[in-house]
PDB file with SEQRES, HELIX, SHEET and CRYST1 records, atoms N, CA, C and O in Angstrom:
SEQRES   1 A   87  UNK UNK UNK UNK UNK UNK UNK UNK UNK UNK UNK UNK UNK          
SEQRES   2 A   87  UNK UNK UNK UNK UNK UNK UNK UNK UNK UNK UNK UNK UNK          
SEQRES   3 A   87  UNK UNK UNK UNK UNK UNK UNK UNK UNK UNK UNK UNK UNK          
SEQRES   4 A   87  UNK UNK UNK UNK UNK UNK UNK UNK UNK UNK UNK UNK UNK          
SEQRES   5 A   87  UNK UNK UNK UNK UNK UNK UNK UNK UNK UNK UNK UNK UNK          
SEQRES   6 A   87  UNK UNK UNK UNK UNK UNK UNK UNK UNK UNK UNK UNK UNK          
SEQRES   7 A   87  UNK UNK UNK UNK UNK UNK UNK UNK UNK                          
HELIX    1 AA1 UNK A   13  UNK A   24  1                                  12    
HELIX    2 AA2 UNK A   29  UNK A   42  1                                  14    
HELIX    3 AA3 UNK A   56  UNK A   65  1                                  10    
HELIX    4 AA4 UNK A   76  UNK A   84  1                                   9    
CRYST1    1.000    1.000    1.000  90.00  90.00  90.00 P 1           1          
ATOM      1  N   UNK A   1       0.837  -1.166   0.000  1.00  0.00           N  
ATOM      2  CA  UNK A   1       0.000   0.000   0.000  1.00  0.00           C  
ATOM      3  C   UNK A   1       0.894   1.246   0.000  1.00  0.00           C  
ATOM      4  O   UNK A   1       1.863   1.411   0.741  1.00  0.00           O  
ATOM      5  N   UNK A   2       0.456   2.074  -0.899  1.00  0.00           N  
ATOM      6  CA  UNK A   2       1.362   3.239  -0.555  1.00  0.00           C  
ATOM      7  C   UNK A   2       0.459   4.012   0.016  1.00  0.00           C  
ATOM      8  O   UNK A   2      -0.763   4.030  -0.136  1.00  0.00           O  
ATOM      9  N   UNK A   3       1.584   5.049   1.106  1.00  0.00           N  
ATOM     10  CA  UNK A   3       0.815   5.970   1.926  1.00  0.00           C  
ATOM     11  C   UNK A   3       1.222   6.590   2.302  1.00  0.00           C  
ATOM     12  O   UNK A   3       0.576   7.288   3.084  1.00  0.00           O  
ATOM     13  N   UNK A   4       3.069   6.965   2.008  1.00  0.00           N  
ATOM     14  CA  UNK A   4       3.560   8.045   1.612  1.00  0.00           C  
ATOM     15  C   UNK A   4       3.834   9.003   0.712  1.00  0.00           C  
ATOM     16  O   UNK A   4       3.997   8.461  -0.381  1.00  0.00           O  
ATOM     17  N   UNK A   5       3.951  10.054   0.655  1.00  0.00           N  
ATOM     18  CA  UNK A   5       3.941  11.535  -0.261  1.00  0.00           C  
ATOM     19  C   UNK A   5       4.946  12.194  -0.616  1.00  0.00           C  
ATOM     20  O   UNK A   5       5.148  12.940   0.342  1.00  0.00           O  
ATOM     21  N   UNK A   6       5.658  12.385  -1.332  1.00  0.00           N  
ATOM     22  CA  UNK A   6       6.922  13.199  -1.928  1.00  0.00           C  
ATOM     23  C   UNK A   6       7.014  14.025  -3.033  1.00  0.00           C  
ATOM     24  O   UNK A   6       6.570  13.823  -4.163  1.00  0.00           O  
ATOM     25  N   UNK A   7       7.615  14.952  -2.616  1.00  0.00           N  
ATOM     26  CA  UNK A   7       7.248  16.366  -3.370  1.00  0.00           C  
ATOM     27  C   UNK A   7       8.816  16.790  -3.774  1.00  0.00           C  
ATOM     28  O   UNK A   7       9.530  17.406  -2.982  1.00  0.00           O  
ATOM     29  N   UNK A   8       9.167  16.467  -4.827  1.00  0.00           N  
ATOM     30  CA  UNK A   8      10.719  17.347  -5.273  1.00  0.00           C  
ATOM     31  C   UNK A   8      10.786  17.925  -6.716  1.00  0.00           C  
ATOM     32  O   UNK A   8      10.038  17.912  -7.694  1.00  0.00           O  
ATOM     33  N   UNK A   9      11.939  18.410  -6.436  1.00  0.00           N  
ATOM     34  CA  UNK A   9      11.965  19.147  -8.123  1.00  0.00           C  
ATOM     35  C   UNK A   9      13.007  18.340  -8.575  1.00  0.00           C  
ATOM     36  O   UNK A   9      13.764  17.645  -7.898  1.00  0.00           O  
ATOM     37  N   UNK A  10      12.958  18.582 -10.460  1.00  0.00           N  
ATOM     38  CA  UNK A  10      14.174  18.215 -11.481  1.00  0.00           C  
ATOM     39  C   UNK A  10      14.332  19.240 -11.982  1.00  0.00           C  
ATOM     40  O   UNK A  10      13.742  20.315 -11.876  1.00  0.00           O  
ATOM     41  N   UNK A  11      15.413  18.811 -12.730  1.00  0.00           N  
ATOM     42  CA  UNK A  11      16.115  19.715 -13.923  1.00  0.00           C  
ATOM     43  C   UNK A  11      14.892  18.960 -14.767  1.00  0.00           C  
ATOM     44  O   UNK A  11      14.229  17.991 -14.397  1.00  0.00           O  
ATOM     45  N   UNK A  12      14.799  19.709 -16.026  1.00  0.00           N  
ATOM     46  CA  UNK A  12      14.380  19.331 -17.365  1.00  0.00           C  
ATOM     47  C   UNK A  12      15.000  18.094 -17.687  1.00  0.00           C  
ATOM     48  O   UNK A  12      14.225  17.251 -18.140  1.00  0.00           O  
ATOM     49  N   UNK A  13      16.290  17.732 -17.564  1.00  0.00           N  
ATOM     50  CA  UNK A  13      17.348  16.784 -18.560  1.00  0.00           C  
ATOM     51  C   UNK A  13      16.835  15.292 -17.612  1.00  0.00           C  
ATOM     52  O   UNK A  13      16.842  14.228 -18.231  1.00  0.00           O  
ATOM     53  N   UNK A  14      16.604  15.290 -16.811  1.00  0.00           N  
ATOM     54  CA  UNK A  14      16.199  14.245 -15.801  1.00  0.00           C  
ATOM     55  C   UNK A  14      15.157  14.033 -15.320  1.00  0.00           C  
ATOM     56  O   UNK A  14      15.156  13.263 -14.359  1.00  0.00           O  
ATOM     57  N   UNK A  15      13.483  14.780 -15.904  1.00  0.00           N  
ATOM     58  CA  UNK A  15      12.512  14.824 -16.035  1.00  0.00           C  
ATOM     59  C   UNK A  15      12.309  14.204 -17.074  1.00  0.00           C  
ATOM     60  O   UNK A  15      11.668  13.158 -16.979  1.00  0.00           O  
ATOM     61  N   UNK A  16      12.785  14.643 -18.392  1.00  0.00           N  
ATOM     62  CA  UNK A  16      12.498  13.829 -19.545  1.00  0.00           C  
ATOM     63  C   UNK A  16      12.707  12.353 -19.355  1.00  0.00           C  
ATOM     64  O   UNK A  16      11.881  11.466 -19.566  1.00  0.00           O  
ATOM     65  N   UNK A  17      14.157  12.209 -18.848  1.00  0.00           N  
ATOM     66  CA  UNK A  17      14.215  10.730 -18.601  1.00  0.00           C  
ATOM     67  C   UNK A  17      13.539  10.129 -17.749  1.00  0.00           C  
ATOM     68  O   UNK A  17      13.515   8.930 -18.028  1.00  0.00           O  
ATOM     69  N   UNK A  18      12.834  10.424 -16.619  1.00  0.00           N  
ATOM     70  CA  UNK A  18      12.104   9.542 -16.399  1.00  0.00           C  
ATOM     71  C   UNK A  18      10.720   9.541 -17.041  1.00  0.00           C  
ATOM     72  O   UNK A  18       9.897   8.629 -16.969  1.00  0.00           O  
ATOM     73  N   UNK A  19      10.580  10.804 -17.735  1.00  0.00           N  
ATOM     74  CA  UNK A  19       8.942  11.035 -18.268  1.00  0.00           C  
ATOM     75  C   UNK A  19       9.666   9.695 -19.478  1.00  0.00           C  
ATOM     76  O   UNK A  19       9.359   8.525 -19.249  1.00  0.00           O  
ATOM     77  N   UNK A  20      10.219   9.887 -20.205  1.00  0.00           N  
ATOM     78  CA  UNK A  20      10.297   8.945 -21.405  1.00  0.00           C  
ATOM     79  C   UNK A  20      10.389   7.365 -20.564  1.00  0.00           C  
ATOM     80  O   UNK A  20       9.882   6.345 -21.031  1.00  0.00           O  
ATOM     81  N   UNK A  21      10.874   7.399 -19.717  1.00  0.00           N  
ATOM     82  CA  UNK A  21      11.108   5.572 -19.473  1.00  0.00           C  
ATOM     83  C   UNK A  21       9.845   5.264 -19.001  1.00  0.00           C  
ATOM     84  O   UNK A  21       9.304   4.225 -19.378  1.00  0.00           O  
ATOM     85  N   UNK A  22       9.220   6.124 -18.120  1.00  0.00           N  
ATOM     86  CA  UNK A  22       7.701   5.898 -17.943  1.00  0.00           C  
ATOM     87  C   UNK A  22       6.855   5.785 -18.757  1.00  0.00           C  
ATOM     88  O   UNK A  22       5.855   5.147 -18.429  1.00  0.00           O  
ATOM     89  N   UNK A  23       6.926   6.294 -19.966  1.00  0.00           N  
ATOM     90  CA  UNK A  23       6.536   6.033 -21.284  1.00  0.00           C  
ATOM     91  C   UNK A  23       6.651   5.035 -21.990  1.00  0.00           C  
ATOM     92  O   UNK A  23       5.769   4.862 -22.831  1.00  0.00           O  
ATOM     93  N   UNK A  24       7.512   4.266 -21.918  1.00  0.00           N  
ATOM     94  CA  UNK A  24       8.370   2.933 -22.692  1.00  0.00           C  
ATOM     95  C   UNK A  24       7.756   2.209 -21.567  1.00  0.00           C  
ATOM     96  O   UNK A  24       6.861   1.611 -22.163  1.00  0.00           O  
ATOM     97  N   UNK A  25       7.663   1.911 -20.472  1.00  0.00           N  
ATOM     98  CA  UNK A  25       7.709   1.279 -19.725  1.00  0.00           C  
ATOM     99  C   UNK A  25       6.036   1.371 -19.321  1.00  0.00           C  
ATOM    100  O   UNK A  25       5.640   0.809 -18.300  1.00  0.00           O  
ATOM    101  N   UNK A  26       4.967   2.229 -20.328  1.00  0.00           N  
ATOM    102  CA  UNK A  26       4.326   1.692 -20.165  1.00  0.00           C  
ATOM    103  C   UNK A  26       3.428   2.096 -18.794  1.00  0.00           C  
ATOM    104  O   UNK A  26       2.235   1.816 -18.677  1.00  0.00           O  
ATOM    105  N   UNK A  27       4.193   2.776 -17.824  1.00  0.00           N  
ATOM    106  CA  UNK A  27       3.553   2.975 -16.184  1.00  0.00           C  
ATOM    107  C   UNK A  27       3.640   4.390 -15.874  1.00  0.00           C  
ATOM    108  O   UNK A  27       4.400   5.011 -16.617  1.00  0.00           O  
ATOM    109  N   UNK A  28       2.891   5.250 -14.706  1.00  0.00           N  
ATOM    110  CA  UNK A  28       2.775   6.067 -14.311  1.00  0.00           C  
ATOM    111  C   UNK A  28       4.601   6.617 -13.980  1.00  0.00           C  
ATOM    112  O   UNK A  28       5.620   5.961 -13.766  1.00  0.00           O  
ATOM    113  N   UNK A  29       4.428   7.581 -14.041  1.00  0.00           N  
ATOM    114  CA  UNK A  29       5.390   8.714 -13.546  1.00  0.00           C  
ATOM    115  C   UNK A  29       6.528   8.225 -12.225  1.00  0.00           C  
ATOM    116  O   UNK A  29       7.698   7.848 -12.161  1.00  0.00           O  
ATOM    117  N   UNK A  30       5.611   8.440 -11.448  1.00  0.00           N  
ATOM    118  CA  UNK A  30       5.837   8.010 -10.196  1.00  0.00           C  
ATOM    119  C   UNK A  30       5.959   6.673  -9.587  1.00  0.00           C  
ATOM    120  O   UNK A  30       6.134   6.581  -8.372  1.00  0.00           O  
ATOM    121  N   UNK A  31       5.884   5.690 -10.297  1.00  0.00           N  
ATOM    122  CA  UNK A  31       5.710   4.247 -10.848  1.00  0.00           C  
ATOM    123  C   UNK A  31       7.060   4.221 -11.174  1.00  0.00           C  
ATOM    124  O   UNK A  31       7.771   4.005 -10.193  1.00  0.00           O  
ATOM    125  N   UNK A  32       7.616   4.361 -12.160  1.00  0.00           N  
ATOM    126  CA  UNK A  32       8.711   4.860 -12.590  1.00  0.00           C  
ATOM    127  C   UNK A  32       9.630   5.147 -11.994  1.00  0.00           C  
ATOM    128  O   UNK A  32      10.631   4.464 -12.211  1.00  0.00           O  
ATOM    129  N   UNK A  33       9.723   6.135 -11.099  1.00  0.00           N  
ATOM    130  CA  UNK A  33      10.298   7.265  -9.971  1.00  0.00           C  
ATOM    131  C   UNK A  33      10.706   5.649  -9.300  1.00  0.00           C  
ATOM    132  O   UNK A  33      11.778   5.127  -9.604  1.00  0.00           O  
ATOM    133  N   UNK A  34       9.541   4.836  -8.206  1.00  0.00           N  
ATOM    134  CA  UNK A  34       9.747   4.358  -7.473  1.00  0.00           C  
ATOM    135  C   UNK A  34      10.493   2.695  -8.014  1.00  0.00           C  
ATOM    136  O   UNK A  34      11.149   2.002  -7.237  1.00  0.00           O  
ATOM    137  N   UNK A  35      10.303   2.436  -8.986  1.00  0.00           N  
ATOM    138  CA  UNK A  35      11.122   1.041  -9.826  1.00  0.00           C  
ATOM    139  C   UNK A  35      12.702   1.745  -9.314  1.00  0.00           C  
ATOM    140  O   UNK A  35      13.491   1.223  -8.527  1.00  0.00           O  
ATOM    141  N   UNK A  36      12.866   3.123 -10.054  1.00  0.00           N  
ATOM    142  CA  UNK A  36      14.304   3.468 -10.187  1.00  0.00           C  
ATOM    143  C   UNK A  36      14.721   3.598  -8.610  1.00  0.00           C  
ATOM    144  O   UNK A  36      15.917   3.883  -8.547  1.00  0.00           O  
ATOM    145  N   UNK A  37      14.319   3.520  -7.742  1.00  0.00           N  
ATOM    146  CA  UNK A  37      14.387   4.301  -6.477  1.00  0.00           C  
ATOM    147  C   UNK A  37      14.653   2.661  -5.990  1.00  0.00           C  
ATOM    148  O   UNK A  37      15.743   2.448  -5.460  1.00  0.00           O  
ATOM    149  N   UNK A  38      13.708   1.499  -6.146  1.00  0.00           N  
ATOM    150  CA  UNK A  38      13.867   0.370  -5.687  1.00  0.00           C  
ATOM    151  C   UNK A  38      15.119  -0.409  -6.254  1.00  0.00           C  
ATOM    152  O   UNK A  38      15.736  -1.228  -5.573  1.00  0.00           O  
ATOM    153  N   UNK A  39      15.445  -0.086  -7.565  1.00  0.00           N  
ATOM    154  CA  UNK A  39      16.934  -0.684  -8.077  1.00  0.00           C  
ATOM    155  C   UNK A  39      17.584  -0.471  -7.500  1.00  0.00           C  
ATOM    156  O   UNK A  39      18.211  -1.376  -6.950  1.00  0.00           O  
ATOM    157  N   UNK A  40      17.901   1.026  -7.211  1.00  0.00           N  
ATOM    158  CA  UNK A  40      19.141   1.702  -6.744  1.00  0.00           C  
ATOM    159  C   UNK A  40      19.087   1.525  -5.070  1.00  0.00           C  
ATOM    160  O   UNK A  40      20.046   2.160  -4.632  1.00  0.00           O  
ATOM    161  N   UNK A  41      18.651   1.166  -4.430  1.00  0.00           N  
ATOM    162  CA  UNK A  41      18.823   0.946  -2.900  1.00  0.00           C  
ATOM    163  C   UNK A  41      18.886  -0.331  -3.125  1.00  0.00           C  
ATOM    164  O   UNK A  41      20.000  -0.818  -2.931  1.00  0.00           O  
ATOM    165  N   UNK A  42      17.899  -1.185  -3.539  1.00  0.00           N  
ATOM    166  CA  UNK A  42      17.685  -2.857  -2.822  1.00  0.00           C  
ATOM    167  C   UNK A  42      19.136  -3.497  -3.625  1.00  0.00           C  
ATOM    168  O   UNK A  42      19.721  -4.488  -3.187  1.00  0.00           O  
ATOM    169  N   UNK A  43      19.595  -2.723  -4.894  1.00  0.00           N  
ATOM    170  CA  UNK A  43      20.591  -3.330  -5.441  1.00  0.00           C  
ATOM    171  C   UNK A  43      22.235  -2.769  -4.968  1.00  0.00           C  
ATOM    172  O   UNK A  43      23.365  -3.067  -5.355  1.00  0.00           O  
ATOM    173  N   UNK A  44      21.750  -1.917  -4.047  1.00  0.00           N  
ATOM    174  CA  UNK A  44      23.304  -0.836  -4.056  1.00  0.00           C  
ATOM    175  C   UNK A  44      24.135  -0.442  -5.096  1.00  0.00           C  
ATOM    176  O   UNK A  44      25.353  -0.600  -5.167  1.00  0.00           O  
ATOM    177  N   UNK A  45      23.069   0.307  -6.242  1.00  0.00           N  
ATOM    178  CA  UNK A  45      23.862   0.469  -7.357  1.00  0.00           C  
ATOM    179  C   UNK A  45      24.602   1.987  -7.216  1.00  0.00           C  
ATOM    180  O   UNK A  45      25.542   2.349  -7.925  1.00  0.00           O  
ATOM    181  N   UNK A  46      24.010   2.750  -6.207  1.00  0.00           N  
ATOM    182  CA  UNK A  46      24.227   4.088  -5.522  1.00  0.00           C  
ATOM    183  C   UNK A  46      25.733   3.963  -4.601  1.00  0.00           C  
ATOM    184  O   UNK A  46      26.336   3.025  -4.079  1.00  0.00           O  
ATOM    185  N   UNK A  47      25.973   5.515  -4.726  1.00  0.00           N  
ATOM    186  CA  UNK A  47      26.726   5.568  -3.669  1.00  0.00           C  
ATOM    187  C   UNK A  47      27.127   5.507  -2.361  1.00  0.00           C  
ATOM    188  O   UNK A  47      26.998   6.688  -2.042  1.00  0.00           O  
ATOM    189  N   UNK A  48      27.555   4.896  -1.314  1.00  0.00           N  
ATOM    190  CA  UNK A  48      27.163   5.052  -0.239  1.00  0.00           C  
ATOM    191  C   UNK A  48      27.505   6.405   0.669  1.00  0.00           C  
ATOM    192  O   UNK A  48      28.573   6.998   0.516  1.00  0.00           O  
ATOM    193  N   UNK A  49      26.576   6.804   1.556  1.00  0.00           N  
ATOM    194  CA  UNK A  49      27.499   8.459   2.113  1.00  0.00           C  
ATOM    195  C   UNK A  49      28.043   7.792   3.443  1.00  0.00           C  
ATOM    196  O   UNK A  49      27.559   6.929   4.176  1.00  0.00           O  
ATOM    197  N   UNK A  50      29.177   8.480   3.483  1.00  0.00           N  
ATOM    198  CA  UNK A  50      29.754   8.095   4.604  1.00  0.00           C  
ATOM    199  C   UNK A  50      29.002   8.505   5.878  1.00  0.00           C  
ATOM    200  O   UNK A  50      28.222   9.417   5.603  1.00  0.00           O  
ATOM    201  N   UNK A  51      28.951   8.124   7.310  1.00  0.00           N  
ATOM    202  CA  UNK A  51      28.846   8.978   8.385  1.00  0.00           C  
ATOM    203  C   UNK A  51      29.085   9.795   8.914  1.00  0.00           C  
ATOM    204  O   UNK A  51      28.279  10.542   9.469  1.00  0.00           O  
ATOM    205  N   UNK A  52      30.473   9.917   8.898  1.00  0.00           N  
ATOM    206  CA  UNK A  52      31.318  11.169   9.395  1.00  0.00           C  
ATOM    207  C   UNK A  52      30.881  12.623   7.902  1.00  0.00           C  
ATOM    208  O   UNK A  52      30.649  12.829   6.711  1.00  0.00           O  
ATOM    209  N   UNK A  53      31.040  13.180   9.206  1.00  0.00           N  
ATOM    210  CA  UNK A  53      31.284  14.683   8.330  1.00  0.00           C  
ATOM    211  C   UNK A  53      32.353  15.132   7.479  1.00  0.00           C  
ATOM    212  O   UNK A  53      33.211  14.702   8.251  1.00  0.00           O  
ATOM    213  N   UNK A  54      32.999  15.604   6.596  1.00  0.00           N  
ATOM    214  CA  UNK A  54      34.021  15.540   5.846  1.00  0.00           C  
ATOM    215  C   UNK A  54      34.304  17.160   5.856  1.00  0.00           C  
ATOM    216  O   UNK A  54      33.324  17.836   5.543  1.00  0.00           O  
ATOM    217  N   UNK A  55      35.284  17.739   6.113  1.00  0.00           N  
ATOM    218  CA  UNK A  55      35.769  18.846   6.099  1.00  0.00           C  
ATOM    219  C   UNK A  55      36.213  19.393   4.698  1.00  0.00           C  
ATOM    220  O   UNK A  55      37.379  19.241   4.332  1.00  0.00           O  
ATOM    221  N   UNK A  56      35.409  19.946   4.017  1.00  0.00           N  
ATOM    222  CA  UNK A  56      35.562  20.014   2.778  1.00  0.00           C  
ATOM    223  C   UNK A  56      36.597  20.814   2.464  1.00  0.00           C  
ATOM    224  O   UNK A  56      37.230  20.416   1.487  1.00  0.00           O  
ATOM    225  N   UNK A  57      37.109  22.127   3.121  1.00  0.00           N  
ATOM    226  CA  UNK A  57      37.872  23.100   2.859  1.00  0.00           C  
ATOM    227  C   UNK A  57      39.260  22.362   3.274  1.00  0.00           C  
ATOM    228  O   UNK A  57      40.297  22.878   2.855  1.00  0.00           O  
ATOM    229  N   UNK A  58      39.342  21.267   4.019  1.00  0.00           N  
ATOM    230  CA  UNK A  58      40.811  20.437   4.240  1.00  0.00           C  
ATOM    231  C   UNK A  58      40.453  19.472   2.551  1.00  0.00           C  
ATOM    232  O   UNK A  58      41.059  19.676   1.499  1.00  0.00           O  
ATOM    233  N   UNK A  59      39.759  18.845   2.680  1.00  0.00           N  
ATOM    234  CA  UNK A  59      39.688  18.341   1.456  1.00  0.00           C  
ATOM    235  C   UNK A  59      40.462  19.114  -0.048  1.00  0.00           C  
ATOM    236  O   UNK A  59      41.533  18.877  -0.606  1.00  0.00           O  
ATOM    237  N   UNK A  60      39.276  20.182  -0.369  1.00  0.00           N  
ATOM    238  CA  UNK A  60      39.709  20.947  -1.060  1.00  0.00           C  
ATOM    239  C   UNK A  60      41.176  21.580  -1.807  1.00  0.00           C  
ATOM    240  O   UNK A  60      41.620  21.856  -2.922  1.00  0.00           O  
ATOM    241  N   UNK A  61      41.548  21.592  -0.441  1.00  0.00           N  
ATOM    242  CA  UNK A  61      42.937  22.125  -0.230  1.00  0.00           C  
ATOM    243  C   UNK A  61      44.092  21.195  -0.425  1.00  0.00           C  
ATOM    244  O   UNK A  61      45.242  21.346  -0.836  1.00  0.00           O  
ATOM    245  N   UNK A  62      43.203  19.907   0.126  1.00  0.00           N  
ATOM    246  CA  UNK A  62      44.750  18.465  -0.483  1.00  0.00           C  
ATOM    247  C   UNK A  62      44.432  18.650  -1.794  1.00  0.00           C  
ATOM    248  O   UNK A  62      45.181  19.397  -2.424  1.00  0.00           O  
ATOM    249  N   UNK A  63      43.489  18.148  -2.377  1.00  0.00           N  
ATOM    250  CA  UNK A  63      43.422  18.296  -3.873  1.00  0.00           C  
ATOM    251  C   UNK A  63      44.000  19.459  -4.480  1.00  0.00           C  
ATOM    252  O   UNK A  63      44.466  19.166  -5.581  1.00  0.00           O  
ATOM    253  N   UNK A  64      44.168  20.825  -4.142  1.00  0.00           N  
ATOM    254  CA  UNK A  64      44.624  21.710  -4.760  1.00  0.00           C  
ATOM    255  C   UNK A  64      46.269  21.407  -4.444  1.00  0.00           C  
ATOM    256  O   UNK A  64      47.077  21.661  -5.337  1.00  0.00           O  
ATOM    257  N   UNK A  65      46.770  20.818  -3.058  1.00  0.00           N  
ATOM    258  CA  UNK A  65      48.113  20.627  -3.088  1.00  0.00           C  
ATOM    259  C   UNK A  65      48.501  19.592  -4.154  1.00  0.00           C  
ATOM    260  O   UNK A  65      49.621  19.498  -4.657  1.00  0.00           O  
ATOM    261  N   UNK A  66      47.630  18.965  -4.386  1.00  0.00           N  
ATOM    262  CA  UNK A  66      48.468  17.836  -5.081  1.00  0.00           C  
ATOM    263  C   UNK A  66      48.030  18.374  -6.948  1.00  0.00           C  
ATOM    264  O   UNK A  66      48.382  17.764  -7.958  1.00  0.00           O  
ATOM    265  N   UNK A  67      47.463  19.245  -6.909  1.00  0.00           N  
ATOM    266  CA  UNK A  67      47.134  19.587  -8.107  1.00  0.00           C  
ATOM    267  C   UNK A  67      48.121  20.838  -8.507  1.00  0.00           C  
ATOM    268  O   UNK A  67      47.799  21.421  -9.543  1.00  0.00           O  
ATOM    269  N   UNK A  68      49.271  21.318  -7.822  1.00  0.00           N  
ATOM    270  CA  UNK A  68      49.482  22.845  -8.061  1.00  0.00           C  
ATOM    271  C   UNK A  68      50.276  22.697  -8.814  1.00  0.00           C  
ATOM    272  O   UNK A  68      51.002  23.679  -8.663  1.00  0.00           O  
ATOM    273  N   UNK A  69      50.791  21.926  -9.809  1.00  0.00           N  
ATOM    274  CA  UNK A  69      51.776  21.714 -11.316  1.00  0.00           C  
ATOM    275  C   UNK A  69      50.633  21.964 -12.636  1.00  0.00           C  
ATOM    276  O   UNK A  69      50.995  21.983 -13.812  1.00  0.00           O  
ATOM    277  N   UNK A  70      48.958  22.178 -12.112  1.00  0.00           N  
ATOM    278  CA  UNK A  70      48.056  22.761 -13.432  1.00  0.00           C  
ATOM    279  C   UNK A  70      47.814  23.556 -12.919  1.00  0.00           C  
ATOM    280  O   UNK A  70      46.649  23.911 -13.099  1.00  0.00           O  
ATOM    281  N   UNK A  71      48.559  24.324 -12.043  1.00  0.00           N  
ATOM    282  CA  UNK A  71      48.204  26.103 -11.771  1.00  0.00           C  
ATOM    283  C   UNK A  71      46.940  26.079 -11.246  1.00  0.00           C  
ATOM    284  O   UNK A  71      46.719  27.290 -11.284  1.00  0.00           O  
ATOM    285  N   UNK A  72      46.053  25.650 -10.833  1.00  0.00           N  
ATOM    286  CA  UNK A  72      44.713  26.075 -10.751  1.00  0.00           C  
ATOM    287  C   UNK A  72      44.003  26.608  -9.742  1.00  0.00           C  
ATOM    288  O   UNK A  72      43.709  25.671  -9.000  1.00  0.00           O  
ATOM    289  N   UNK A  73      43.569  27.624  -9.318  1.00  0.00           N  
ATOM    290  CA  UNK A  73      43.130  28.650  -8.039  1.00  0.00           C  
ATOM    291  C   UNK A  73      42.067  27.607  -7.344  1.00  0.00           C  
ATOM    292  O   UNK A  73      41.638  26.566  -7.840  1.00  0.00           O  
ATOM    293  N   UNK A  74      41.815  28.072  -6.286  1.00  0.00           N  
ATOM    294  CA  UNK A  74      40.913  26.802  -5.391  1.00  0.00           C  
ATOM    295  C   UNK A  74      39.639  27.953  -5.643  1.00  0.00           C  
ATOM    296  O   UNK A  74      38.758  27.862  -4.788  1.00  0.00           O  
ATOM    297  N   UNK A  75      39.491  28.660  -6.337  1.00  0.00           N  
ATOM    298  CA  UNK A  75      38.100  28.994  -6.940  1.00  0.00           C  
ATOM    299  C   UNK A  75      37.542  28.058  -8.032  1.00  0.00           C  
ATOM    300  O   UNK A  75      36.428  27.608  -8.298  1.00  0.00           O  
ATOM    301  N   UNK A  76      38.981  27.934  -8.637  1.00  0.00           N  
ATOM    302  CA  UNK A  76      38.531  27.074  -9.452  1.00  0.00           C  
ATOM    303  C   UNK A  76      37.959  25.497  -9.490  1.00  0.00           C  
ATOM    304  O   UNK A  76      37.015  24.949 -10.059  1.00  0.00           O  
ATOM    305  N   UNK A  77      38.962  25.082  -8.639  1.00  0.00           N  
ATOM    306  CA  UNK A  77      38.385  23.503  -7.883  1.00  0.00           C  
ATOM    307  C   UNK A  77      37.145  23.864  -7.349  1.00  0.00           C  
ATOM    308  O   UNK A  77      36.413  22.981  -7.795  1.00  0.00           O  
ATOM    309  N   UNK A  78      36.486  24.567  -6.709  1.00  0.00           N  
ATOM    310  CA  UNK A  78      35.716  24.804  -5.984  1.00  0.00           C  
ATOM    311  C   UNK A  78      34.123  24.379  -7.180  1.00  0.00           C  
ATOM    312  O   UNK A  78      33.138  23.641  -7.188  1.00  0.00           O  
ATOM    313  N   UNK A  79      35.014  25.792  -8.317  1.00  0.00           N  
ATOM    314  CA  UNK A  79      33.567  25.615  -9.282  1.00  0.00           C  
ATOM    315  C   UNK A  79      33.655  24.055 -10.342  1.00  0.00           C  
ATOM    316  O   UNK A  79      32.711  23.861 -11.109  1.00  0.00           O  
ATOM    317  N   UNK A  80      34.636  23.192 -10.309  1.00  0.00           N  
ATOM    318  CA  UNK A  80      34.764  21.939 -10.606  1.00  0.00           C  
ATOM    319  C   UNK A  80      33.932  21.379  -9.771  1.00  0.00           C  
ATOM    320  O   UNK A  80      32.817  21.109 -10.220  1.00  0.00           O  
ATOM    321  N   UNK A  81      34.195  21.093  -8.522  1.00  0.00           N  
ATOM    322  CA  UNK A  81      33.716  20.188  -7.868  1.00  0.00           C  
ATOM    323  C   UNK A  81      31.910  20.755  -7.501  1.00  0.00           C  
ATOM    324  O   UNK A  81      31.116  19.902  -7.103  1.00  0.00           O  
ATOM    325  N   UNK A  82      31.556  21.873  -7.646  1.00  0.00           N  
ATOM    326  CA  UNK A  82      29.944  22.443  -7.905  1.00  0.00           C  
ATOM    327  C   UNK A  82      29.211  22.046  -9.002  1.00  0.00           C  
ATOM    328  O   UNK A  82      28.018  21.752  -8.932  1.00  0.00           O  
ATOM    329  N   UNK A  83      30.091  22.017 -10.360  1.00  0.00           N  
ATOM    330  CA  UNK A  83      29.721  21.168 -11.880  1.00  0.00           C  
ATOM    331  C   UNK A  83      29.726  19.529 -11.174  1.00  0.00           C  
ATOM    332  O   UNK A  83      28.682  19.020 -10.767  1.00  0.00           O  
ATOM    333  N   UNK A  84      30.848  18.936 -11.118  1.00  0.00           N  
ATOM    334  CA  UNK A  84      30.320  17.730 -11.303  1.00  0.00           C  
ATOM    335  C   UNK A  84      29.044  17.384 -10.228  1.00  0.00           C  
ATOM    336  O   UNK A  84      28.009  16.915 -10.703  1.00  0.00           O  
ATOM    337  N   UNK A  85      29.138  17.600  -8.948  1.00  0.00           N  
ATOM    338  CA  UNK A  85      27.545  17.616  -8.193  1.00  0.00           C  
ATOM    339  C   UNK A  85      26.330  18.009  -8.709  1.00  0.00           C  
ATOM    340  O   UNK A  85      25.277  17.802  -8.107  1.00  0.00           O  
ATOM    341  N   UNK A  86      26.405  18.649  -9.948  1.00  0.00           N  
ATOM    342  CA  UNK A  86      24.848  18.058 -10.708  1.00  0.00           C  
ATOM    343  C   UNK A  86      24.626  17.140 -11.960  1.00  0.00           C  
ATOM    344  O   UNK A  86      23.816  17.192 -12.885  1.00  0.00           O  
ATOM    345  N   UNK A  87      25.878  16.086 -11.572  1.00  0.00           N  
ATOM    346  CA  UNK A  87      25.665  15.066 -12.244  1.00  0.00           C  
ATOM    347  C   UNK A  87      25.921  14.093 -11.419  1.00  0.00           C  
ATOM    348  O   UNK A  87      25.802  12.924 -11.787  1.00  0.00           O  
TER     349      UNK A  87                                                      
END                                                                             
C-alpha cells in the first residue's frame, strides 16, 4: 500500500528521462520514480554516504596541493567540484 507523499523538483534533462522511461515502460510517472528508487537501494547500485562529516575546505585544499603543477586557483576547484555535483 502506498501511503507516503513526496514532493521534489528536477532539472528538465532528468525529467524527460524519467517522463520517457515511464513512457516505454508503459507505467505512471511516479511508478517509474519508485522502480528506479527500488533498483538503486535494494541493489546498491548508488553511492554510499559516509557517516562522518568531511571537512571540505581540508579536502579541497589536499586536492589543490596535489594539483598545483596545473596552476589552478581553489576557486577554481571549488567551481569543478559544484559542476560535477549536478551530475
Amino acid at each position: 500500500m502506498l501511503n507516503k507523499r513526496v514532493q521534489t523538483l528536477f532539472d528538465q534533462e532528468t525529467w524527460q528521462l524519467v517522463h520517457e522511461s515511464a513512457m516505454n515502460m508503459n507505467v505512471s510517472f511516479g511508478e517509474a520514480l519508485r522502480q528506479a528508487a527500488n533498483y538503486a537501494f535494494k541493489t546498491k547500485k548508488i553511492h554510499k554516504v559516509k557517516n562522518k562529516k568531511v571537512d571540505l575546505r581540508a579536502e579541497l585544499a589536499t586536492i589543490h596541493k596535489d594539483m598545483k603543477p596545473m596552476h589552478l586557483t581553489f576557486k577554481e576547484i571549488k567551481k569543478m567540484v559544484e559542476h560535477g555535483r549536478r551530475y
